[in-house]
Legacy VTK file of the C-alpha trace (Angstrom):
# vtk DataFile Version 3.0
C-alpha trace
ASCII
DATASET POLYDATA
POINTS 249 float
106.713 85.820 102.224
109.155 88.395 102.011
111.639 86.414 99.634
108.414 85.511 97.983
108.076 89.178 96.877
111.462 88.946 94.732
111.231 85.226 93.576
107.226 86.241 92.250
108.692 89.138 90.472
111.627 89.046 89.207
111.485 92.830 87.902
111.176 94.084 90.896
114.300 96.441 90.270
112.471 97.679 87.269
109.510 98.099 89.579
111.140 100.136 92.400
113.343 101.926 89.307
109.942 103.133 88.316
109.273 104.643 91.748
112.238 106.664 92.074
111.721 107.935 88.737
108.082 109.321 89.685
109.400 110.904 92.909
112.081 112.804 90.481
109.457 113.686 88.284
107.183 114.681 91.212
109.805 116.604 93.156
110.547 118.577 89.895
106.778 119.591 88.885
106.216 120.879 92.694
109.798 123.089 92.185
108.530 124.404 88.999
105.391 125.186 89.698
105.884 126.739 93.356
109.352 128.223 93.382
109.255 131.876 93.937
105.816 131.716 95.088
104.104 132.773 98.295
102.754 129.790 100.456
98.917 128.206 98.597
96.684 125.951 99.508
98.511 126.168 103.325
101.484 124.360 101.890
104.545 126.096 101.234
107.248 124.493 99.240
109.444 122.529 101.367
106.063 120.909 102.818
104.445 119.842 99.538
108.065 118.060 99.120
108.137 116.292 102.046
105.025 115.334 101.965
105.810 113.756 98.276
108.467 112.178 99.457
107.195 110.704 102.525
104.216 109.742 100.488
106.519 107.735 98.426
108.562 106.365 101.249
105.195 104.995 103.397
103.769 104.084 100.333
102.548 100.557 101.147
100.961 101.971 104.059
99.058 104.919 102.968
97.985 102.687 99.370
96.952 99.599 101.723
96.737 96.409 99.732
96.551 92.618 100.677
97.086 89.500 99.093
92.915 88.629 99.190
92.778 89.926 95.088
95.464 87.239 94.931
93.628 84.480 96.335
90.477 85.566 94.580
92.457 85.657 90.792
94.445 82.425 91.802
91.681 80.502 93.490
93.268 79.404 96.797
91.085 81.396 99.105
89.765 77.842 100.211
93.274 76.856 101.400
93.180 79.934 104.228
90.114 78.370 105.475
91.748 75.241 106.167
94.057 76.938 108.316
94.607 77.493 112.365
94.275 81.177 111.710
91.661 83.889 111.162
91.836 85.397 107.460
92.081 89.042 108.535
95.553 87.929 110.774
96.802 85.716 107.737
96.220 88.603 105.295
98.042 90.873 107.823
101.189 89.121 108.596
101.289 88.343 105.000
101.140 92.044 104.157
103.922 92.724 107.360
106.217 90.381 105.169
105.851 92.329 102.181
106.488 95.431 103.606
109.832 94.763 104.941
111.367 93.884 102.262
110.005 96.631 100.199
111.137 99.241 103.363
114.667 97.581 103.339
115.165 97.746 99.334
113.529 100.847 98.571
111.741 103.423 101.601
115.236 103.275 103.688
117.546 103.750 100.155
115.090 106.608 99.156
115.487 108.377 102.798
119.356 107.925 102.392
119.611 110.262 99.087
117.169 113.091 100.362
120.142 114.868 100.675
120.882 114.610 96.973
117.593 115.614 96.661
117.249 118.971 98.321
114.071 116.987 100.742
114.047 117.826 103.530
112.658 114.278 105.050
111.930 115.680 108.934
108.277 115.816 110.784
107.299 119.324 111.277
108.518 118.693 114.679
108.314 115.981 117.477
105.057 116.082 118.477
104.107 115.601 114.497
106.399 112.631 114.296
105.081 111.267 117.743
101.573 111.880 116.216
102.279 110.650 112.615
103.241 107.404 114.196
99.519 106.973 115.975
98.093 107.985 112.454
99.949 105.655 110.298
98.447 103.124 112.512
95.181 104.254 112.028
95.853 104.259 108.374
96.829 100.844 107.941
93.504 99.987 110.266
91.433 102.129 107.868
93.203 100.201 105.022
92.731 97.057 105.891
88.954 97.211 106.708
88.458 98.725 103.355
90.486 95.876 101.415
87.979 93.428 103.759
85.131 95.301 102.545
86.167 95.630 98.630
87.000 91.753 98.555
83.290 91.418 100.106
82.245 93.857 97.559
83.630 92.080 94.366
82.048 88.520 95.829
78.828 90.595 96.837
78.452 92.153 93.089
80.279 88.664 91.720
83.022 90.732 89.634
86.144 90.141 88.516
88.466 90.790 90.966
90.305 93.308 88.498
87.459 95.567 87.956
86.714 96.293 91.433
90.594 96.652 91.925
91.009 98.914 89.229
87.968 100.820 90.486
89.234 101.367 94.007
92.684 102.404 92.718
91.542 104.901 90.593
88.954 106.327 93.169
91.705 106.057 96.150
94.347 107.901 94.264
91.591 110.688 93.569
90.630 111.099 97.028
93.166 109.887 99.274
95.497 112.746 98.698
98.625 110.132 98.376
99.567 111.704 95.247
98.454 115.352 95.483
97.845 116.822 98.692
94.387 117.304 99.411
95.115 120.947 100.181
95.471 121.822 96.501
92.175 120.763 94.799
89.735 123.512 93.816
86.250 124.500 95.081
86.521 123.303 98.204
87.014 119.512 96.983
89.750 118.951 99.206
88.142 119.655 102.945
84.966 117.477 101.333
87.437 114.592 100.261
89.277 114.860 103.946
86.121 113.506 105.996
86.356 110.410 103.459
87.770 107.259 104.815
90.290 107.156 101.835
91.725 110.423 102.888
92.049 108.871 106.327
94.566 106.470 104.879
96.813 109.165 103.377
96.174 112.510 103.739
95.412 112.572 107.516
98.963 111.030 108.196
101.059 112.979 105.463
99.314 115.982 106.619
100.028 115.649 110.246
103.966 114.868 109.419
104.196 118.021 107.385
101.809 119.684 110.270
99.562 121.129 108.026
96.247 120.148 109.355
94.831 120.036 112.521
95.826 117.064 114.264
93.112 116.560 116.764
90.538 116.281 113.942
92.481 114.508 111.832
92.988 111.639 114.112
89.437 111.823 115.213
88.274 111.191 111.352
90.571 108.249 111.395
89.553 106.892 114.777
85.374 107.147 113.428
86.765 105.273 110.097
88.586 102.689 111.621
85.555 102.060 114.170
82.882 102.444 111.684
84.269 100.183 108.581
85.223 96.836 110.159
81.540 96.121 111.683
80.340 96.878 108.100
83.395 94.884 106.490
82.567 92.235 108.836
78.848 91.918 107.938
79.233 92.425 104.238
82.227 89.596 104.135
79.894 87.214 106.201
76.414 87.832 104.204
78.049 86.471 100.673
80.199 83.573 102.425
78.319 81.507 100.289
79.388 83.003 97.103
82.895 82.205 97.809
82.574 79.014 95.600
83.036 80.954 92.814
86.543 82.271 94.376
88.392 79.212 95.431
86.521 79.364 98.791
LINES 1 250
249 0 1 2 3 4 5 6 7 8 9 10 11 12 13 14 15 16 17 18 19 20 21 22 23 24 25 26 27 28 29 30 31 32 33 34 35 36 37 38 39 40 41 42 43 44 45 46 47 48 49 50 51 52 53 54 55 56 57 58 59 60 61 62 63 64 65 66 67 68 69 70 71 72 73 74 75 76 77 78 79 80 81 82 83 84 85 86 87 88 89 90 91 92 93 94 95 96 97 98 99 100 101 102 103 104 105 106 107 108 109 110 111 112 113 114 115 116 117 118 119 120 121 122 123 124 125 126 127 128 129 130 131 132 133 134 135 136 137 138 139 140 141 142 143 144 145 146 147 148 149 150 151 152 153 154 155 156 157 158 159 160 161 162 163 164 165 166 167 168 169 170 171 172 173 174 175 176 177 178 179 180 181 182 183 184 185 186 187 188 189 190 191 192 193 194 195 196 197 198 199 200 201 202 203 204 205 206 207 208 209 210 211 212 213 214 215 216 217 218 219 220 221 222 223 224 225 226 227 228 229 230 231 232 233 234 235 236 237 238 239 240 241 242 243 244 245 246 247 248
């Protein structure tokens, strides 16, 4: 799977390219716009860029994504059916082969130039890295019960597996808090959008590393996700099985 990743896309330099660029262009906005100036929105500088940069680093993590919009476009959901494994494990170590190669290629090459980047990439301190560790976890469990329940969804509401993608990207991005910090949005949007399960994916992790929110709560939103989503994943995934027809299953 993980040679896979490179042999299915052949741009992937372009792709990762692409990354790095955003994190340059990130990195700058945050120095422009908070150099000079006290501490807001219980970030101060250094923290709102290494939280960007960890974002980027951890990215497939903290923006959770399996191959199931894969099977649904390409119509071979029916062939993980057929076999001696449960679709949530196949999904899973297919996901776990992705991810290496994208840590090896780009997260560990990005972590090597902080340096030249003035990032400083360290957890707040040990007990944040310790915890961080326990919430990226919970992320990715948080993650993948919601990419259960949006395949459900898109079978449910008999979509095309774009639109509901689409949807979900442009909703997570919003309220995850993987590209701005949750800290920063207005009116009080932020500590609404952290009891969210998207922000449990993102936010509650990054925040923890940079040890700007409390951990003990942030953790606990994350453990009530996890717990709460797969039951409903679960039920909604097994009450349109018969719709799968229409998917390759």
């Amino acid at each position: 799977m993980s040679a896979g990743v490179i042999g299915d896309s052949p741009l992937f330099v372009l792709e990762y390219a692409l990354r790095v660029l955003r994190v340059l262009v990130l990195l700058s906005l945050w120095r422009m716009i908070l150099e000079g100036r006290p501490s807001s929105g219980g970030m101060p500088l250094g923290s709102v860029l290494t939280y960007t940069l960890i974002s980027e680093v951890f990215a497939q993590q903290l923006q959770l994504r399996t191959t199931l919009r894969d099977a649904f476009w390409e119509g071979t959901l029916v062939i993980r059916f057929l076999r001696p494994m449960g679709l949530v494990r196949q999904l899973s170590a297919e996901m776990l082969g992705r991810w290496a190669i994208h840590f090896a290629l780009f997260s560990l090459p990005l972590l090597a130039v902080t340096p030249l980047l003035g990032v400083d990439p360290r957890p707040a301190s040990p007990t944040a890295a310790a915890l961080f560790g326990l919430s990226l976890t919970l992320a990715v469990a948080v993650g993948l019960a919601l990419d259960v329940f949006f395949g459900a969804l898109t079978v449910a509401l008999e979509q095309p597996v774009w639109v509901i993608d689409y949807l979900r990207g442009a909703v997570g991005t919003l309220l995850s808090g993987s590209l701005l910090p949750l800290a920063y949005y207005p009116w009080g949007l932020g500590d609404a959008f952290s009891w969210l399960p998207f922000a449990a994916m993102a936010w509650a992790p990054l925040a923890i590393f940079t040890g700007t929110g409390d951990a003990t709560v942030l953790l606990a939103s994350q453990v009530v996700w996890a717990v709460a989503l797969w039951p409903i994943a679960d039920w909604l995934w097994r009450a349109n099985r018969e719709k799968l027809v229409g998917y390759g299953g």
